[in-house]
N, C-alpha and C positions, 0 to 999 in steps of 0.2 A: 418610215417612222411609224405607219399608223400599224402596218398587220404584225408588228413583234410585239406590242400593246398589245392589240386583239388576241390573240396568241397566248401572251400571259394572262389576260384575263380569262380568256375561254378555259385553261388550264386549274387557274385559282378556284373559278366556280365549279367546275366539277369535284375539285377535292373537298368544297364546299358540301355541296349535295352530298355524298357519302360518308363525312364526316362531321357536319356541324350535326350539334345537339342544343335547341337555344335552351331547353330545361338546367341541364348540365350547365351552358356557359352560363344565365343567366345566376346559377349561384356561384361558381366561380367570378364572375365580375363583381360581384360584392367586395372579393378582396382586392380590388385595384388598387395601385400604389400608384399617387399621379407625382409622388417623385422621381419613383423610377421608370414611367414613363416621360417625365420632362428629363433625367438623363439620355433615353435614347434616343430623344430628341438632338441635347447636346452633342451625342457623338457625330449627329450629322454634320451639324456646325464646326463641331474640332475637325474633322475630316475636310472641309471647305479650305478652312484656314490655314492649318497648316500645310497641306498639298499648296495653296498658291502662296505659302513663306519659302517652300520652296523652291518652288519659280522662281522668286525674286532672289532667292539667295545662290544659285544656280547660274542665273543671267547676272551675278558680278550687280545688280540694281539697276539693267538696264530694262527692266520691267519694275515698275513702282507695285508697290504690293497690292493698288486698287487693280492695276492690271493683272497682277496677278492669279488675285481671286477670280477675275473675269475670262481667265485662261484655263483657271481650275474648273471655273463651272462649266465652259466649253469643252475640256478635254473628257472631261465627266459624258458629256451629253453627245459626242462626239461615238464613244466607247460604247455608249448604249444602243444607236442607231448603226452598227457597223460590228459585224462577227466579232465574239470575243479575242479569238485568236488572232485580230488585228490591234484591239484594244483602240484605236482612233487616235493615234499620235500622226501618222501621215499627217489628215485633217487638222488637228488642233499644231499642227507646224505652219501649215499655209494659213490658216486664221492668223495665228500669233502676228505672221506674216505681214501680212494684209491690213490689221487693226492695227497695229503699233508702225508701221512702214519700217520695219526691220526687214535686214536680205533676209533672203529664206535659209539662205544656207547655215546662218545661225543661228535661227529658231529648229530646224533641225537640228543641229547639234545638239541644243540644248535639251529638246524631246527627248533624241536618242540616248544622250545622259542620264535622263530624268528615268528611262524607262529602263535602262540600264540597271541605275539605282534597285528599281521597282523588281527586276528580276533575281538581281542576288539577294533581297530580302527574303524574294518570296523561296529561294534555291536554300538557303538558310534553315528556313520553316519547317522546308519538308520534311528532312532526315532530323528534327527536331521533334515533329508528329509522328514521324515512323517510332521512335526510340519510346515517347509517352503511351505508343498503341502498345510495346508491352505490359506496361502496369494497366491501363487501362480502355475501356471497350471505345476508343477512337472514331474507331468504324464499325460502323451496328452489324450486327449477325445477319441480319435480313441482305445483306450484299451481297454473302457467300465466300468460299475461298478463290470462286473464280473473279470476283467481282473487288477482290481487297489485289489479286495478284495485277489486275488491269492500270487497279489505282495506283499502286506501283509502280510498274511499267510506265505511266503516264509521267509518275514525277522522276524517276531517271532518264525520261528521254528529255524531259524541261530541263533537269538540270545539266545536262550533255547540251543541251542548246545555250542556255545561260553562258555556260565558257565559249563558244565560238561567239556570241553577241559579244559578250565582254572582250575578248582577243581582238574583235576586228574595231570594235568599237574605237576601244583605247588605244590602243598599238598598232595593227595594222588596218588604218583605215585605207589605207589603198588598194584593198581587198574588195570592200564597196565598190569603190570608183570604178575599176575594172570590172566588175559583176554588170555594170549600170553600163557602163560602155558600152561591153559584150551585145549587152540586150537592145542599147539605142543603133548598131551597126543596125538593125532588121532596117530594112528599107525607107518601110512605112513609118517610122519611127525616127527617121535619122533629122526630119525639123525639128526633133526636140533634144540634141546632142549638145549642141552649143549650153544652153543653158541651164539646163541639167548636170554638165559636168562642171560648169561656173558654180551649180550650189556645193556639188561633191568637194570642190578647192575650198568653200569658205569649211564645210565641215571639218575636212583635214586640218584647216589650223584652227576651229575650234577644238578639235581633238588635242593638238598639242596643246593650246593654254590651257586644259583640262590636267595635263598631266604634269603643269609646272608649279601645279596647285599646292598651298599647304597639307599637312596632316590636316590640321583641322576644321577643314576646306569639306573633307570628306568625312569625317567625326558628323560636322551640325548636319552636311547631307544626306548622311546614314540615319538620324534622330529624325530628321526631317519628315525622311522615307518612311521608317515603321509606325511612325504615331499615327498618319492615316491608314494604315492597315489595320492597326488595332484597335480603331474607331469605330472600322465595317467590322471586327468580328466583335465589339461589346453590344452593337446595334441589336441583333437580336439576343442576345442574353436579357439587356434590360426589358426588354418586351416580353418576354417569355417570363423574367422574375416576376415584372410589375404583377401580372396574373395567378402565378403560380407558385409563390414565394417557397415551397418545398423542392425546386428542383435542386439539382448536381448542377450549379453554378459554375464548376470547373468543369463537367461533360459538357456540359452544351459551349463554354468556352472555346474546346478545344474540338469538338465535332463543327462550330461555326468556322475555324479555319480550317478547317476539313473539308466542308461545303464551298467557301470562297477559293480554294484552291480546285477542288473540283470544275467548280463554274467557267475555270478557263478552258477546257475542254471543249467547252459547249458549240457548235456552228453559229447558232442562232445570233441576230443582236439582242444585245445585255443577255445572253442565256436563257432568252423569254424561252417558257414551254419548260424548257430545262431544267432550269435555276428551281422553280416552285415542286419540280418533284423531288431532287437533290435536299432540298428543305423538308421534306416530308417522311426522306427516308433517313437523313442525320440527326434530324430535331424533332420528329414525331416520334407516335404510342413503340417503345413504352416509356418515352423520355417524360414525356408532357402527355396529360388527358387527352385522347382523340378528338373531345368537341373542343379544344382551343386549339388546333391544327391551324383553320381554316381563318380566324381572326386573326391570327397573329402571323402569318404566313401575309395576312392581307396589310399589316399594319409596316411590317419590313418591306414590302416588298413598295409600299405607298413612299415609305422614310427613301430606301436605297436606289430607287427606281424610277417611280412614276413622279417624283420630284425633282428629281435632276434631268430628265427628257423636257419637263414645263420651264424648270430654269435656264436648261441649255435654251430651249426654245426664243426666250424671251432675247438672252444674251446674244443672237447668234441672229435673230429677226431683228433686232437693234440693230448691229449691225449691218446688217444689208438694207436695211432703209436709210440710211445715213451716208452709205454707198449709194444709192441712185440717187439722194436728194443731191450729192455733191455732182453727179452725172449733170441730172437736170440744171442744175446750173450754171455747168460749163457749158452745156448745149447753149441754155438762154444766152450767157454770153459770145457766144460764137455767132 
């Protein structure tokens, strides 16, 4: 947890050094808007909340919506300390797990749903940004043609992955179970067969109640899905207006899902190192003045980031103290 911190912040402060100007910022701060900085504030909070109405609307309410947020902030924090490309749903399944004494196998389920969801939103988006990069500069010049054909590449091979997740997810989840077998045959591996494929039997019939669901079952889940996406991409918009009230409010809109799509790419947890240059080459000069780079780069990154690693923290250190204290006193009573 601490060197993907260390990392973004080593990262932050050199773009810092190169590019702040306090002369410049300090008359740009003159024009600060602290209402559109308390909206991107809010966006953090609508991104909270409804991510964990999903949860609870998902688990059928067998997650109360206080747990839910509690799962949202966990999953959150889960994602950040663990490569993007895992996103931290394994984790935030065995939490769910563990904290609510639900089986695993249908807090998996319910992940896998969830993140389901999260994929054909995001498979959606794509070929929605590719169509808006004709009318407009999407993806900044400074990428290149090699560097826009990558970005490409990147999102047809997502979205090629999105239908085999959705296929096996929904329909053939016996496709899992067998992948998972396959792999618990290894020797060394074979104590953990039994129980492992006892979670893969509950997934398979959370899978069918999934699919005996109403329309609009999947309507609120779909609404559910995209409001916290479009929560992280108003996030830096409003941070960047509050300062700079002349920008292309619709470029930086649609270069910030540009960016958060991007980010999944990244190896790193939460994108540290990554993410903050990705920010500098979709939302910097000549979008916004080169000396507000480096504050407002700091101020997203404080909102999307370095706050949900402190909340997870708490949420997640709660728990495991609550965890031994119950230890400690079955000891005592034994």
């Amino acid at each position: 947890m601490v060197w993907p911190v260390l990392l973004s912040l080593a990262v932050l402060v050199g773009i810092g050094y190169f590019t702040y100007d306090p002369t410049v910022f300090r008359q740009l701060l003159r024009e600060l808007n602290g209402w559109l900085l308390a909206a991107a504030l809010a966006t953090v909070g609508a991104r909270i909340f409804f991510g964990g109405w999903r949860l609870n609307h998902f688990s059928a309410g067998r997650l109360n919506m206080k747990d839910s947020l509690r799962s949202q902030v966990a999953w959150d924090f889960f994602a950040y300390v663990t490569p993007s490309t895992i996103g931290g749903g394994p984790f935030v399944a065995f939490f769910i797990a563990k904290d609510r004494k639900l089986p695993l196998g249908e807090t998996t389920s319910l992940i896998l749903f969830s993140m389901l969801m999260d994929q054909i939103s995001l498979g959606l988006t794509m070929p929605l940004l590719m169509l808006c990069s004709i009318y407009l500069d999407v993806f900044p010049q400074t990428m290149g043609t090699v560097g826009y054909w990558i970005m490409t590449g990147f999102f047809v091979g997502y979205m090629t992955w999105i239908l085999f997740f959705a296929y096996s997810t929904l329909f053939r989840p016996h496709l899992l179970a067998g992948l998972v077998e396959r792999i618990l045959g290894l020797k060394w591996l074979q104590r953990f067969r039994e129980r492992a494929m006892h979670v893969m039997s509950d997934m398979q019939q959370g899978a069918r109640m999934l699919r005996t669901q109403r329309a609009s079952f999947y309507v609120k889940g779909a609404v559910l899905t995209v409001l916290p996406w479009i929560s992280r991409y108003l996030l830096s918009l409003f941070i960047i207006w509050s300062v700079y009230p002349g920008v292309d409010k619709v470029l930086v809109f649609l270069r910030s899902v540009a960016m958060n799509l991007g980010s999944l790419a990244m190896p790193t947890p939460g994108g540290a190192g990554g993410v903050e240059g990705l920010y500098v080459l979709f939302l910097g000069p000549p979008l916004i003045p080169e000396a507000l780079v480096a504050p407002t780069l700091l101020v997203w990154r404080l909102l999307s980031y370095y706050l949900f690693v402190a909340l997870g923290l708490f949420v997640t250190m709660h728990y495991l103290q609550q965890t031994l204290a119950r230890k400690k006193q079955s000891k005592a009573r034994m």
